[in-house]
MOPAC internal coordinates of N, CA, C and O (Angstrom, degrees):
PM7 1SCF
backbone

  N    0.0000 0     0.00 0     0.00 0    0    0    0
  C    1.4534 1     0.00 0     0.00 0    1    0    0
  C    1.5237 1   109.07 1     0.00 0    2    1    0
  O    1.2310 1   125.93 1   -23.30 1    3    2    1
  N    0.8813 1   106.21 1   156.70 1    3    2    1
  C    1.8742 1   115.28 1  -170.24 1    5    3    2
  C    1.6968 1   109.03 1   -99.19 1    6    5    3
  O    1.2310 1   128.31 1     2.02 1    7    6    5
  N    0.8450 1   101.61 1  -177.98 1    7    6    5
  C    1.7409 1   102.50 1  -170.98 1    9    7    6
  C    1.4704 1   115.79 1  -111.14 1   10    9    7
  O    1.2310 1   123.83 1   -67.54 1   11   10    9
  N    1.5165 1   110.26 1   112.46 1   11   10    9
  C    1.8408 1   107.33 1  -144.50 1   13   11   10
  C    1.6916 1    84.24 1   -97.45 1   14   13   11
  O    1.2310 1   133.34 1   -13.89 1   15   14   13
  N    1.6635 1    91.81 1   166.11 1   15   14   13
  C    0.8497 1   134.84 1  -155.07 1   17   15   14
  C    1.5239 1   102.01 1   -97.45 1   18   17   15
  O    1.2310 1   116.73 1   -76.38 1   19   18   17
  N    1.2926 1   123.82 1   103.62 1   19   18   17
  C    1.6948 1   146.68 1  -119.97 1   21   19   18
  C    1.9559 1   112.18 1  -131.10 1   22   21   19
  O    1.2310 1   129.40 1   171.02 1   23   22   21
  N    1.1145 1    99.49 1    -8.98 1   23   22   21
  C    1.8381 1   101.79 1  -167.50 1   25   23   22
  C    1.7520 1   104.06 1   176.49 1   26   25   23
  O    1.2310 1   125.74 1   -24.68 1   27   26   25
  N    1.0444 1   106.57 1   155.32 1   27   26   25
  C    1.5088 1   116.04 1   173.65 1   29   27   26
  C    1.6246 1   108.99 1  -134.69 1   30   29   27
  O    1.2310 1   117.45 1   -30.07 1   31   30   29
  N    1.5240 1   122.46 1   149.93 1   31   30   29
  C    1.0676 1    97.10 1  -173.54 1   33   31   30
  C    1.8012 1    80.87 1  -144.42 1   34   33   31
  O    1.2310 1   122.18 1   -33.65 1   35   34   33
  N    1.5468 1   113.43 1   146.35 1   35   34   33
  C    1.6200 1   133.62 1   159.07 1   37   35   34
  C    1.8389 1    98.40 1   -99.79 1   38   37   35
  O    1.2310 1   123.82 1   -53.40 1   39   38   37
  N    1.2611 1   110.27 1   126.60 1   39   38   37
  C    1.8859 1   111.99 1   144.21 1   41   39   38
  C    1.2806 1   109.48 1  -134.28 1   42   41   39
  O    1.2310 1   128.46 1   -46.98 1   43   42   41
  N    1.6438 1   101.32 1   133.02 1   43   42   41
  C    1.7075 1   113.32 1   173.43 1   45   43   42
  C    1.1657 1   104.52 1  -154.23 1   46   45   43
  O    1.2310 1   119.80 1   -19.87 1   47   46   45
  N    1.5176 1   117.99 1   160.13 1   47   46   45
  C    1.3867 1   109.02 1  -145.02 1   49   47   46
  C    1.9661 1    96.54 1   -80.01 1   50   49   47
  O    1.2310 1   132.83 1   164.88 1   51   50   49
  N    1.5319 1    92.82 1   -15.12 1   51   50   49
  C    1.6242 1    99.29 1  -178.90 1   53   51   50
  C    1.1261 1   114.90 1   -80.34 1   54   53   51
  O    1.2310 1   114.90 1  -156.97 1   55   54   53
  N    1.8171 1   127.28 1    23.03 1   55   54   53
  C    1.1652 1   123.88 1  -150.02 1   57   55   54
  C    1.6680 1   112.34 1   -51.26 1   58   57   55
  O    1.2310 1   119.52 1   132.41 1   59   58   57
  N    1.6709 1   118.52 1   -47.59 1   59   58   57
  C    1.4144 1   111.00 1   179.38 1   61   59   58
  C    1.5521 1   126.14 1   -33.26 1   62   61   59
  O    1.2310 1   124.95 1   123.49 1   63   62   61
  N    1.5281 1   108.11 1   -56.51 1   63   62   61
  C    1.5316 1   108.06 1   171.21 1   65   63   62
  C    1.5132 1   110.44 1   -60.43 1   66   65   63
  O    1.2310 1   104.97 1   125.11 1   67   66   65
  N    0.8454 1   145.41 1   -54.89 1   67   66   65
  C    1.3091 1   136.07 1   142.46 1   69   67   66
  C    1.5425 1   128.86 1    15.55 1   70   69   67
  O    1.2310 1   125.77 1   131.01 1   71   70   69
  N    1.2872 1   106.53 1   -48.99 1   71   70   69
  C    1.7167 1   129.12 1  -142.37 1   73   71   70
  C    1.4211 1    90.26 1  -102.48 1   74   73   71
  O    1.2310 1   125.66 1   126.97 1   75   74   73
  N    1.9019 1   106.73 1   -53.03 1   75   74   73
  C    1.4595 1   118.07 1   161.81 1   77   75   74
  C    1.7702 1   127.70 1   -34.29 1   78   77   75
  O    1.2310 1   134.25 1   112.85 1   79   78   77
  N    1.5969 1    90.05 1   -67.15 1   79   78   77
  C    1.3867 1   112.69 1  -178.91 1   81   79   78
  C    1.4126 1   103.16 1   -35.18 1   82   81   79
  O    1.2310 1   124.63 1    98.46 1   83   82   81
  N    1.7537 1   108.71 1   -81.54 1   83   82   81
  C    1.1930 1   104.61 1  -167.32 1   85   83   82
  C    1.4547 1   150.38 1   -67.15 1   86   85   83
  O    1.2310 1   136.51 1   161.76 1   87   86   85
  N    1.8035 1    85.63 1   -18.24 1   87   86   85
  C    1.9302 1   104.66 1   148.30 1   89   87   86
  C    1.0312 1   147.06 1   -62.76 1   90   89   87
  O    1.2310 1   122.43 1   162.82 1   91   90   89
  N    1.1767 1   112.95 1   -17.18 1   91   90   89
  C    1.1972 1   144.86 1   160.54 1   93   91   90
  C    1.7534 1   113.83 1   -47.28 1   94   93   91
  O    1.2310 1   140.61 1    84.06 1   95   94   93
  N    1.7827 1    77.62 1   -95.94 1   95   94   93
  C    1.7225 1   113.80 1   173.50 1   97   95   94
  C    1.7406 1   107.77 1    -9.43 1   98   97   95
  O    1.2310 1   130.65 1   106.82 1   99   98   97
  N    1.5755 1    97.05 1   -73.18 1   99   98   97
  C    1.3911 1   129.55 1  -145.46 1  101   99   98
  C    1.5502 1   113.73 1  -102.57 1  102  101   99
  O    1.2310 1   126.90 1   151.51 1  103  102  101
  N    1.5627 1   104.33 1   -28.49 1  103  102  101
  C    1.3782 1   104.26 1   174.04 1  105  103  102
  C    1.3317 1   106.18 1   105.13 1  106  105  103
  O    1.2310 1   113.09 1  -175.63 1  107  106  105
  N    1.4024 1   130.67 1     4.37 1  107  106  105
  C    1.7378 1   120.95 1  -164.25 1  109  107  106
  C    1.3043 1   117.02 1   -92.16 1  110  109  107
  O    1.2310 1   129.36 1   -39.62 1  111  110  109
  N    1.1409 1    99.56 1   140.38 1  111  110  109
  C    1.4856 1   116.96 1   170.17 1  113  111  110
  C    1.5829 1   118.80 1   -46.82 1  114  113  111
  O    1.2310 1   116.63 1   -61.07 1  115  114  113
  N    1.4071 1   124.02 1   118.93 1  115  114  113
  C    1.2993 1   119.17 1   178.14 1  117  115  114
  C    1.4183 1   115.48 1  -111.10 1  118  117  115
  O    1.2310 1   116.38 1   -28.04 1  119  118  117
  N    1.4425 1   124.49 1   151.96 1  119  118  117
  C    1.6939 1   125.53 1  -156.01 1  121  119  118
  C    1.8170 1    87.10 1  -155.43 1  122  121  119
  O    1.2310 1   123.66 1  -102.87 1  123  122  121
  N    1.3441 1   110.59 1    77.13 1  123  122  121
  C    1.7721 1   106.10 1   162.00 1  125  123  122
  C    1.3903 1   111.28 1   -46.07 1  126  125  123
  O    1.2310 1   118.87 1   -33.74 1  127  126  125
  N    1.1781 1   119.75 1   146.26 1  127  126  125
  C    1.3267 1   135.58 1   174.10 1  129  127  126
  C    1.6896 1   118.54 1  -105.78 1  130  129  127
  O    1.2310 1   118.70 1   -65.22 1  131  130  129
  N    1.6952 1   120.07 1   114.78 1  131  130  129
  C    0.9701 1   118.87 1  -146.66 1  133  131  130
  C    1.6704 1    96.53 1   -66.00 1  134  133  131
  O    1.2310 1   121.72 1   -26.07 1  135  134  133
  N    1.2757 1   114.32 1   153.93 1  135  134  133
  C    1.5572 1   109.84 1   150.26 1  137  135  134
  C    1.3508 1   105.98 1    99.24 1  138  137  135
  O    1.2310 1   113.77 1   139.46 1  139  138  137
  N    1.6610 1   129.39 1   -40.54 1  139  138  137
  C    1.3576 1   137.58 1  -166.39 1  141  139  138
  C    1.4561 1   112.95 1  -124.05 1  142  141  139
  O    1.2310 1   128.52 1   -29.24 1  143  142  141
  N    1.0625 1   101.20 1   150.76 1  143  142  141
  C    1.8911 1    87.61 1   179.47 1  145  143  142
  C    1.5520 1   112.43 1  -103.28 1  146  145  143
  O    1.2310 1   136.28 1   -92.13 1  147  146  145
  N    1.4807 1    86.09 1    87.87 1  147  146  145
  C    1.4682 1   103.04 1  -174.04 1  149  147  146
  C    1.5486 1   106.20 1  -153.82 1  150  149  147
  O    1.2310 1   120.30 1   -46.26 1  151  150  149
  N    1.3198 1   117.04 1   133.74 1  151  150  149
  C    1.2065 1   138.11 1  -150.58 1  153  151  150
  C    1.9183 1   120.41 1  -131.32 1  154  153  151
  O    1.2310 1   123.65 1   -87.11 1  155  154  153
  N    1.9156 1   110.61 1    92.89 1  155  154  153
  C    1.5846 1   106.93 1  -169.71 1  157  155  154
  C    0.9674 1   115.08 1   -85.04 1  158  157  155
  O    1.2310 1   128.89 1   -55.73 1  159  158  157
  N    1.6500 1   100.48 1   124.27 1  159  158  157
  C    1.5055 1   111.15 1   172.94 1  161  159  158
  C    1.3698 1   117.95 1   -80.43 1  162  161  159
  O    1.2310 1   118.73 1   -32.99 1  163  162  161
  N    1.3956 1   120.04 1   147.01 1  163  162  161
  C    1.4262 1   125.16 1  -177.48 1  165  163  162
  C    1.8738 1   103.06 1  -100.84 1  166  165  163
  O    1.2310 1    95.69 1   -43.62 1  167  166  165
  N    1.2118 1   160.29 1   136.38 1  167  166  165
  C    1.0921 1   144.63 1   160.65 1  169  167  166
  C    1.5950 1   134.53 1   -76.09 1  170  169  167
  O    1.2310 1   137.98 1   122.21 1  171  170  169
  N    1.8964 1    82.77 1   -57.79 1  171  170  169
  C    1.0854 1   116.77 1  -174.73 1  173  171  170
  C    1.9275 1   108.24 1  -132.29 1  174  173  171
  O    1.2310 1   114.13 1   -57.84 1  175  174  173
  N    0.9498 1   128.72 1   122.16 1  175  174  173
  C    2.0636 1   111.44 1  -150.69 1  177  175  174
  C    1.9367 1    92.22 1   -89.07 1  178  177  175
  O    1.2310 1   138.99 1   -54.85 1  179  178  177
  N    1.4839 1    80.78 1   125.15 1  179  178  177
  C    1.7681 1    82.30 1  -175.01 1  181  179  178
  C    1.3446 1   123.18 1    84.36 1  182  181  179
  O    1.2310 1   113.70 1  -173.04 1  183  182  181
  N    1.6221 1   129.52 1     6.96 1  183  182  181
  C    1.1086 1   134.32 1   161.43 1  185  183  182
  C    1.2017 1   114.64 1  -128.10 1  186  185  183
  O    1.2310 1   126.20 1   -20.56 1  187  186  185
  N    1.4794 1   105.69 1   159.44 1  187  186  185
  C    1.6281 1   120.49 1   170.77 1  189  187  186
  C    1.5589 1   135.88 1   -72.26 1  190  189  187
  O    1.2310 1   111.57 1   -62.47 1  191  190  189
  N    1.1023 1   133.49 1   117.53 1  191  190  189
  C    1.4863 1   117.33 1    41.59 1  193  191  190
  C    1.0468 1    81.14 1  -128.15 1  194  193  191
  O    1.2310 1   126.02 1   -31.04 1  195  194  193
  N    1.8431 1   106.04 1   148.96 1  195  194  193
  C    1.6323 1   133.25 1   160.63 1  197  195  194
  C    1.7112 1   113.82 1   -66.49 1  198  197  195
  O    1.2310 1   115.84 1    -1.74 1  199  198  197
  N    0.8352 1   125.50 1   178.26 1  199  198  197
  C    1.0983 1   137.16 1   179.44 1  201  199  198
  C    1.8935 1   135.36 1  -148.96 1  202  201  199
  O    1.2310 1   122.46 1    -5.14 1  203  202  201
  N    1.3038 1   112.90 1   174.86 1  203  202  201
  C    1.7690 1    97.38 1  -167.64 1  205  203  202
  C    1.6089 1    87.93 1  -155.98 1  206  205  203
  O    1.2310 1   120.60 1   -31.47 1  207  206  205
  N    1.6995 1   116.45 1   148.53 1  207  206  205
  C    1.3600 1   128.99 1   151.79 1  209  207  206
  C    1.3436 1   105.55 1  -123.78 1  210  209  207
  O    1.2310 1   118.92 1   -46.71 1  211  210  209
  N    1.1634 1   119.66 1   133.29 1  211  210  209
  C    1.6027 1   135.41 1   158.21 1  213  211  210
  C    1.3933 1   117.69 1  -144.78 1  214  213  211
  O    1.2310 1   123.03 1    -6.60 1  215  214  213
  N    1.1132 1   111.80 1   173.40 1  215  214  213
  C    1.2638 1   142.00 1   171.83 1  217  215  214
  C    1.7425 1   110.31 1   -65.77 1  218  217  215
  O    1.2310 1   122.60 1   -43.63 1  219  218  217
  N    1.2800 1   112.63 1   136.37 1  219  218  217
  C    1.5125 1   102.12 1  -179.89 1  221  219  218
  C    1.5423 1   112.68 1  -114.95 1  222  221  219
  O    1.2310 1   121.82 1     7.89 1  223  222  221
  N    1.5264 1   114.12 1  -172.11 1  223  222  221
  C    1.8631 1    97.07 1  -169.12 1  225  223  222
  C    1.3064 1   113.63 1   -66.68 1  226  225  223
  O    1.2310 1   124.23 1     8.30 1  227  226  225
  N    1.2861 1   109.50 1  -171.70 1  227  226  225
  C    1.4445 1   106.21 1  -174.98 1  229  227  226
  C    1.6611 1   106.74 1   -88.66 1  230  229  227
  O    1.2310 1   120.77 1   -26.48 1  231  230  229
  N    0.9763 1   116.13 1   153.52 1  231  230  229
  C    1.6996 1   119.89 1  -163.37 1  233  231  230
  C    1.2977 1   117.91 1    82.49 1  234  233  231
  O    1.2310 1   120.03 1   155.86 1  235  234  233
  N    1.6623 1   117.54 1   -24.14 1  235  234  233
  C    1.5304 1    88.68 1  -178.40 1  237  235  234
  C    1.6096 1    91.25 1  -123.47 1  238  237  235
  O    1.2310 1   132.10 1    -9.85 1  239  238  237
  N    2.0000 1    94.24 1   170.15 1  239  238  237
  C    1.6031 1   113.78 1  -153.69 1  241  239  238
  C    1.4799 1   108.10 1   -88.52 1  242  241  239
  O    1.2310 1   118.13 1   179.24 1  243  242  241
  N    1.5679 1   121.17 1    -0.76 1  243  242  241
  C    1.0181 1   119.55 1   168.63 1  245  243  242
  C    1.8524 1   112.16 1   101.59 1  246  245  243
  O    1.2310 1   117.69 1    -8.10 1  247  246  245
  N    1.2914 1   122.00 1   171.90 1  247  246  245
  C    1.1973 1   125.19 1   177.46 1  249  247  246
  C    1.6757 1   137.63 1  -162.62 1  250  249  247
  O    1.2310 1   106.05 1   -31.91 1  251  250  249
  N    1.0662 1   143.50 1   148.09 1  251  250  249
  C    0.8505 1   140.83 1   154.96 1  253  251  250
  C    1.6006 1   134.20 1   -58.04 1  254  253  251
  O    1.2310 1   113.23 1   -75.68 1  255  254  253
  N    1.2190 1   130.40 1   104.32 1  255  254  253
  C    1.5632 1   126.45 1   175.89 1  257  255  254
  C    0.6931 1   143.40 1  -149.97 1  258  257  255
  O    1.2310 1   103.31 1    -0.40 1  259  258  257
  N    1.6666 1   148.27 1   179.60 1  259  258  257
  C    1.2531 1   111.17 1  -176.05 1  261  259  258
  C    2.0676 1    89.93 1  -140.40 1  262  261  259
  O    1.2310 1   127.18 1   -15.31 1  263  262  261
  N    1.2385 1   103.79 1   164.69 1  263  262  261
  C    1.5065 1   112.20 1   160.67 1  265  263  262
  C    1.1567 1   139.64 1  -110.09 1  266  265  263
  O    1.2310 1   119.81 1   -50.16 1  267  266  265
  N    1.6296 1   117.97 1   129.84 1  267  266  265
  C    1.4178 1   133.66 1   165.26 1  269  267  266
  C    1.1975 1   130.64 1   -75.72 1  270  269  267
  O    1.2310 1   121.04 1   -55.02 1  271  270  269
  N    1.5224 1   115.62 1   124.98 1  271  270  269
  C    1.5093 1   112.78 1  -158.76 1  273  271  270
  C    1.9127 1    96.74 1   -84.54 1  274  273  271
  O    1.2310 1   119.46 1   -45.09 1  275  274  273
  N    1.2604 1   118.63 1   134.91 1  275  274  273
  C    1.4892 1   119.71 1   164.04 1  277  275  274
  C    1.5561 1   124.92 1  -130.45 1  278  277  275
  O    1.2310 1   111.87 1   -25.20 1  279  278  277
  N    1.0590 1   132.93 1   154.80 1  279  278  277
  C    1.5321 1   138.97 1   176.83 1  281  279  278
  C    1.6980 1   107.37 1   -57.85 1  282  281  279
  O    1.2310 1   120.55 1   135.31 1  283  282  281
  N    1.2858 1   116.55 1   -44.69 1  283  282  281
  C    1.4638 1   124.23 1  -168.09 1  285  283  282
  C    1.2651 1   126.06 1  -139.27 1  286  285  283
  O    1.2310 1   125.49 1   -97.90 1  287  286  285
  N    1.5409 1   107.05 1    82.10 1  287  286  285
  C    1.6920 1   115.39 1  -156.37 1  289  287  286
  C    1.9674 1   104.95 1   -49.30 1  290  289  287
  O    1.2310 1   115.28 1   143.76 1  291  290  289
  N    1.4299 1   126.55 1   -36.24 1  291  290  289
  C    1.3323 1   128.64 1  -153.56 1  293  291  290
  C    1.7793 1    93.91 1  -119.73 1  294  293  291
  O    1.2310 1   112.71 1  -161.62 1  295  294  293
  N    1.3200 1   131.37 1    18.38 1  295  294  293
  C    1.2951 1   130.25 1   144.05 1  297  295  294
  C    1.9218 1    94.85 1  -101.73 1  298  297  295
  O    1.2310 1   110.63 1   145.01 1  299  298  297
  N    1.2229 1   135.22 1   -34.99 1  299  298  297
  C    1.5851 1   111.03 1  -160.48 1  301  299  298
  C    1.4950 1    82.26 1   -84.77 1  302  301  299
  O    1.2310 1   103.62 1   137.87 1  303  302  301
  N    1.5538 1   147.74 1   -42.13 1  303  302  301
  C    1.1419 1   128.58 1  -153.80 1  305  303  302
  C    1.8920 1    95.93 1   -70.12 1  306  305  303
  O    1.2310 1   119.67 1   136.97 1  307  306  305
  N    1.3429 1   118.23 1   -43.03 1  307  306  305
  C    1.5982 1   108.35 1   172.41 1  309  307  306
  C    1.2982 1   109.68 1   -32.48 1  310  309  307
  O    1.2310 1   125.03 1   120.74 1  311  310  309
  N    1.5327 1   107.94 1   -59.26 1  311  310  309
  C    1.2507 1   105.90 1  -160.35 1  313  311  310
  C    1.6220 1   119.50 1   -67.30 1  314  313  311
  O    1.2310 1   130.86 1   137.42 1  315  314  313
  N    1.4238 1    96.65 1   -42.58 1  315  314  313
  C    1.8440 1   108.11 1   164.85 1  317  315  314
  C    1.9097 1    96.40 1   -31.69 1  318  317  315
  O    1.2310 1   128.50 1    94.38 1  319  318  317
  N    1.1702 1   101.23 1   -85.62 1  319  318  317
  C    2.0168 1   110.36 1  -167.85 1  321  319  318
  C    1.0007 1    97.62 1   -23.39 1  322  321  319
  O    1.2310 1   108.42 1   116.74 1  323  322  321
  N    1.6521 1   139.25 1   -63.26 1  323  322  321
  C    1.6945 1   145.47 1  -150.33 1  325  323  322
  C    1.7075 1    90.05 1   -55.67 1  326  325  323
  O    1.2310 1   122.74 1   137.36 1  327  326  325
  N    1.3040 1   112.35 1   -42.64 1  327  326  325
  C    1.4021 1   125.58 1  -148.23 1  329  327  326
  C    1.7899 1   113.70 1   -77.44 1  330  329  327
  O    1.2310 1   130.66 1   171.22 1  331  330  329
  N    1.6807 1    97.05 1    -8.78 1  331  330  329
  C    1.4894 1   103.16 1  -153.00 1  333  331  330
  C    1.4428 1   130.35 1    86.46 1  334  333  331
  O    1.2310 1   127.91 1  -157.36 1  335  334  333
  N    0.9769 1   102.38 1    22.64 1  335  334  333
  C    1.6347 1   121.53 1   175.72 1  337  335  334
  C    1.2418 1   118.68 1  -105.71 1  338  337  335
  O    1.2310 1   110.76 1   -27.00 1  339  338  337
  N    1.3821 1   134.98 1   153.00 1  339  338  337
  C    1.7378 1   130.13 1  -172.86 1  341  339  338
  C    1.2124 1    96.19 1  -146.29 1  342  341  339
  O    1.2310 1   125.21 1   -39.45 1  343  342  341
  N    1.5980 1   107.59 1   140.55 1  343  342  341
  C    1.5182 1   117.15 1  -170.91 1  345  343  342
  C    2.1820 1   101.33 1   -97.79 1  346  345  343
  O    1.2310 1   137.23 1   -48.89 1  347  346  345
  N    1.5058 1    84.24 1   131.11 1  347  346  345
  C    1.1417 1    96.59 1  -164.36 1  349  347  346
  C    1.8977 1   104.22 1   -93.49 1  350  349  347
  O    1.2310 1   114.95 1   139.67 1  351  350  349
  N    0.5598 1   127.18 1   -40.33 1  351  350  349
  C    1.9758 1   161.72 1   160.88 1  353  351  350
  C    0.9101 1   110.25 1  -102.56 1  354  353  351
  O    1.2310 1   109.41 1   -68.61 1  355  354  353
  N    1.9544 1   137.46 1   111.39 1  355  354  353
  C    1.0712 1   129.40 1   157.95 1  357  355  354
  C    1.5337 1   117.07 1   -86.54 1  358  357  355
  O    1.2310 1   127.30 1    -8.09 1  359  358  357
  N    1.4851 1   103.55 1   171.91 1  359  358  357
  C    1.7889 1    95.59 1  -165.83 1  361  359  358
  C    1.2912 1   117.61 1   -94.43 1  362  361  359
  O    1.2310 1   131.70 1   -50.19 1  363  362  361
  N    2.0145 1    95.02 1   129.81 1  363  362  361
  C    1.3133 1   119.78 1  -158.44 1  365  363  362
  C    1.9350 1    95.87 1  -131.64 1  366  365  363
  O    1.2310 1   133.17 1   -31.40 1  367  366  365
  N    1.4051 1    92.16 1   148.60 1  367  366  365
  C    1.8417 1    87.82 1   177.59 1  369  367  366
  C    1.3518 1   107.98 1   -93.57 1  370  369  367
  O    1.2310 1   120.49 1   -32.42 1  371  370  369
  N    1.4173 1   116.67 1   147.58 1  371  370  369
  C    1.3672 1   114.41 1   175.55 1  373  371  370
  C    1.6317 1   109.89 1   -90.37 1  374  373  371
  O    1.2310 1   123.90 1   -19.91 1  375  374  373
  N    1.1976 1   110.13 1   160.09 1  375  374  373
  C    1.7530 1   113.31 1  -177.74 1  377  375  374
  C    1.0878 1   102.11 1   -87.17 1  378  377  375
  O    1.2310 1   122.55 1   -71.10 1  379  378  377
  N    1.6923 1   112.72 1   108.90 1  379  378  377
  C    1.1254 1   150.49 1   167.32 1  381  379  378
  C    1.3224 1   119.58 1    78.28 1  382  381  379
  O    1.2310 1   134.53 1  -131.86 1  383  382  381
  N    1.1373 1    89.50 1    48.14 1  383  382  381
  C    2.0810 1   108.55 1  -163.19 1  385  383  382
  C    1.8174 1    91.83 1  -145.38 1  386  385  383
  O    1.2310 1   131.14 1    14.14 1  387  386  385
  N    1.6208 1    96.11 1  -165.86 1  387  386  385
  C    1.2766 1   110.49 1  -151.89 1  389  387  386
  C    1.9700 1    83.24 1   -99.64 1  390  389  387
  O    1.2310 1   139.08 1    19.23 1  391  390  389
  N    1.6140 1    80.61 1  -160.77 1  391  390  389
  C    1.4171 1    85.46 1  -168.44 1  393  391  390
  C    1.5819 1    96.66 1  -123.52 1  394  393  391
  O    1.2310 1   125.92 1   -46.03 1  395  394  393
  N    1.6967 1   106.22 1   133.97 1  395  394  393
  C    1.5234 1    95.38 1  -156.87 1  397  395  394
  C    1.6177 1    99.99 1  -139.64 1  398  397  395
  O    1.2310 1   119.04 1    -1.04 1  399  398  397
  N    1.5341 1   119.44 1   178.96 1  399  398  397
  C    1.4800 1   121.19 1  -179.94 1  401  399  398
  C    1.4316 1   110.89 1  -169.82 1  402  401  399
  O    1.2310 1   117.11 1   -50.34 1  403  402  401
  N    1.0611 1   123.10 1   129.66 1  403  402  401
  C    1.5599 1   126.93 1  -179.18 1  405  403  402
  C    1.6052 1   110.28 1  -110.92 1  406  405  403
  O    1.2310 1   126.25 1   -63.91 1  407  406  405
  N    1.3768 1   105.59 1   116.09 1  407  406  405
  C    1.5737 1   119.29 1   151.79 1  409  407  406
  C    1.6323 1   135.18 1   -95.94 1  410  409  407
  O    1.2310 1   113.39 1    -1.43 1  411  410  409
  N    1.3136 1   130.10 1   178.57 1  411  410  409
  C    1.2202 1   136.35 1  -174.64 1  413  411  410
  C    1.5009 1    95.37 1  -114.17 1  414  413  411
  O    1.2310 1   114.31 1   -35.63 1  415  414  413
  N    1.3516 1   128.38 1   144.37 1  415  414  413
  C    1.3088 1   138.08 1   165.46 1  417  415  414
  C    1.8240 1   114.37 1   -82.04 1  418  417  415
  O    1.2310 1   124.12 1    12.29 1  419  418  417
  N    0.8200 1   109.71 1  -167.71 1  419  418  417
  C    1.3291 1   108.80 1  -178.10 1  421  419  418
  C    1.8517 1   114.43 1   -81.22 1  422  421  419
  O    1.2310 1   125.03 1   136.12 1  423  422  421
  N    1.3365 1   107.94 1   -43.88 1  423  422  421
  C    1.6733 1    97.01 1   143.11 1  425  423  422
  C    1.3269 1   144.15 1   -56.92 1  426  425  423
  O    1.2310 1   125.30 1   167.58 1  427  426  425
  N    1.6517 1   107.43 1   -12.42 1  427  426  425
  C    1.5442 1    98.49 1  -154.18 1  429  427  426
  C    1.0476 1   129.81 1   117.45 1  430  429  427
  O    1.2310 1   118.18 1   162.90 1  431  430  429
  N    1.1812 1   121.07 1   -17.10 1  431  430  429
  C    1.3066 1   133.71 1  -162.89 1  433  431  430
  C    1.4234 1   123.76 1   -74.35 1  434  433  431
  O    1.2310 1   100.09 1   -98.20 1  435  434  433
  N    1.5686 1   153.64 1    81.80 1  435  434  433
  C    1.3062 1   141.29 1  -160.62 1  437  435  434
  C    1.9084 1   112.15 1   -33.94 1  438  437  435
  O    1.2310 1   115.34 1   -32.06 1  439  438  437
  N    1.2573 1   126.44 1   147.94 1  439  438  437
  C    1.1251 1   125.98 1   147.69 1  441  439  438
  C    1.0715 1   123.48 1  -158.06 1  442  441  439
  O    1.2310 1   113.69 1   -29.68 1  443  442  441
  N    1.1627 1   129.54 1   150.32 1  443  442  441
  C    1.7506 1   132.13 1  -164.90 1  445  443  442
  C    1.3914 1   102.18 1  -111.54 1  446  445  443
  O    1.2310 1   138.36 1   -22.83 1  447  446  445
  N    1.5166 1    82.03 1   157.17 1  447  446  445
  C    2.4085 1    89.04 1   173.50 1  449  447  446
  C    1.5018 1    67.10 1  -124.63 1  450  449  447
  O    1.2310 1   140.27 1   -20.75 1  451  450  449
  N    1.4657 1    78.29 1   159.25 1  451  450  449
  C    2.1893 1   102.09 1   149.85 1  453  451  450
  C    1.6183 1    92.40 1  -147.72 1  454  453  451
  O    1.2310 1   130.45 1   -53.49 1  455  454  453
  N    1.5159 1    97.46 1   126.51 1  455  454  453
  C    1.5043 1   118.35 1   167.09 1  457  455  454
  C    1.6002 1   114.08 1   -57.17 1  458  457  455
  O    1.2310 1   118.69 1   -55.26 1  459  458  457
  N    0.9534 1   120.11 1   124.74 1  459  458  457
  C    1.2548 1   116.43 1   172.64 1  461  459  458
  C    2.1087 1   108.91 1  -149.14 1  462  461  459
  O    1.2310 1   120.10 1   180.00 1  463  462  461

């Protein structure tokens, strides 16, 4: 079996309207996250994949992505690099969250693991 596809994530610096927008739109459940400006989306209640909007660091414009669940966040990112891949986020745990890491694909492309 392959390694499914586990969380989605929006960051813009407008993330609140964002949070609006897509609750709106779509109907989702929203769960602010104390402390960070970051905001859990529910999709589907009790199914996969969950989701998140926040705000991203300062300087950058933010992104669209989604996350892959893996056994060994800092053996798949090795393996990502071999592959032509560049780690964009190395793996750090979030407070009171999973343990996560963002790379670039061979275009560019953001993508996250979360260890699980």
């Amino acid at each position: 079996m392959g390694n499914p596809v586990v969380h989605f994530e929006i960051t813009n610096k407008d993330h609140k309207a964002l949070v609006d927008f897509y609750s709106d739109v779509f109907d989702w459940s929203t769960n602010p996250i104390e402390g960070i400006p970051y905001t859990g989306i529910d999709t589907d209640p009790g199914a996969r994949p969950t989701g998140g909007i926040g705000a991203p660091p300062e300087g950058y414009p933010g992104h669209v992505t989604f996350y892959v669940m893996v056994d060994d966040i800092d053996a798949k990112l090795e393996e990502i690099e071999s592959k032509g891949g560049k780690t964009v986020a190395p793996k750090m745990d979030v407070p009171n969250g999973p343990t996560i890491a963002l790379f670039a694909d061979p275009a560019g492309n953001p993508i996250g693991l979360l260890e699980g």
